[in-house]
N, C-alpha and C positions, 0 to 999 in steps of 0.2 A: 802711194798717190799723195800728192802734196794737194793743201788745203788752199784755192788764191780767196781772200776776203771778197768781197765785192762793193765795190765803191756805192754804190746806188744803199747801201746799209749804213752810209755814214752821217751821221747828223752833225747840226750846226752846233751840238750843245755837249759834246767831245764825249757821246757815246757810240758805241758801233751795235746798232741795230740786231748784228748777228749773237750776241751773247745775253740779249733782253730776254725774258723768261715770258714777254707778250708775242715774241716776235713770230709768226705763222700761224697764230691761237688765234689773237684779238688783232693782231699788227701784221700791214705789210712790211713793214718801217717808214719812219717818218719823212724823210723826203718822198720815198714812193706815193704817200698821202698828201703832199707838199705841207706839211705843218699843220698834219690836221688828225692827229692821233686819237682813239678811241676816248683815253683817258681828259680831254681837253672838253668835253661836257661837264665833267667834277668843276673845272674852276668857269663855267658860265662865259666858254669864250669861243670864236668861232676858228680861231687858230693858234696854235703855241705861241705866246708872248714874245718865246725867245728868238724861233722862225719867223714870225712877221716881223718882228724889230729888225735881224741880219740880212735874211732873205726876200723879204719882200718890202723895206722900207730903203736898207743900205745899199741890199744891193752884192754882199760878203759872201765869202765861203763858208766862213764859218767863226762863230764869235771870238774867238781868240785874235784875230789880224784887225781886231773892231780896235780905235784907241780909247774907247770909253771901259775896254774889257780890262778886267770885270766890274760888270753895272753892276747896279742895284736888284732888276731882274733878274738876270744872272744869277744873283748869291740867294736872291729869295723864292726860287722859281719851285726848289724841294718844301719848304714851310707851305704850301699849299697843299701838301700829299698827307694824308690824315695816316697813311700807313705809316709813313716815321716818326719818331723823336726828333725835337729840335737838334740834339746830338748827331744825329744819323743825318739830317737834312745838310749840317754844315759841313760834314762829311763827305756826303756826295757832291757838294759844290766843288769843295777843294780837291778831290778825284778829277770830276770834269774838268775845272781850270787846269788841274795839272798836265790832263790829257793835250787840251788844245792848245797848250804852252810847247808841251813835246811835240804834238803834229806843226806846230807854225815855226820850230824847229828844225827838223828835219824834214817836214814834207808830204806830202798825205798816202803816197805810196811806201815808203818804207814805214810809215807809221802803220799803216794798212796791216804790212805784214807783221809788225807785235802782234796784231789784234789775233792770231791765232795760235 
């Protein structure tokens, strides 16, 4: 049986929902919440920085096709997660960017299917 990803797991912030270790626990994934994830209590906000910026200010699919990408939110949005190091934090930015560099690339459906 082949695995299809499912788009409705895709977020604006060039993760895939379906590989999160919150994802059916705590998370339905974030679009499914429209940018409004469990963990978005910790930084005293009433939706992802990153989501209201692309998705409900621009208007995007997803940050990478923004021309301001990558902001300043963007690169700082992990330095608010008390579980990482500053190391680890700049790490997962340039993961993300690199992701939504590849999907504004090739495309969200063949990118889709890396994700498995």
């Amino acid at each position: 049986m082949i695995l299809m990803p499912d788009k409705k797991l895709v977020t604006i912030c060039g993760l895939y929902c379906g590989k999160c270790e919150y994802y059916q626990q705590k998370c339905p994934g974030c679009e499914n919440l429209k940018g409004k994830p469990f963990w978005i209590e910790f930084l005293n906000v009433e939706v992802c920085p990153l989501y209201g910026c692309c998705v409900n200010g621009k208007k995007l699919e997803h940050c990478g096709v923004c021309d301001e990408f990558p902001c300043r939110t963007f690169l700082d949005m992990e330095l608010n997660d008390p579980s990482m190091s500053p190391e680890q934090a700049k790490q997962s930015a340039l993961k993300r960017k690199n992701a939504l560099m590849r999907r504004k690339k090739i495309g969200l459906i063949k990118w889709l299917e890396e994700q498995i």
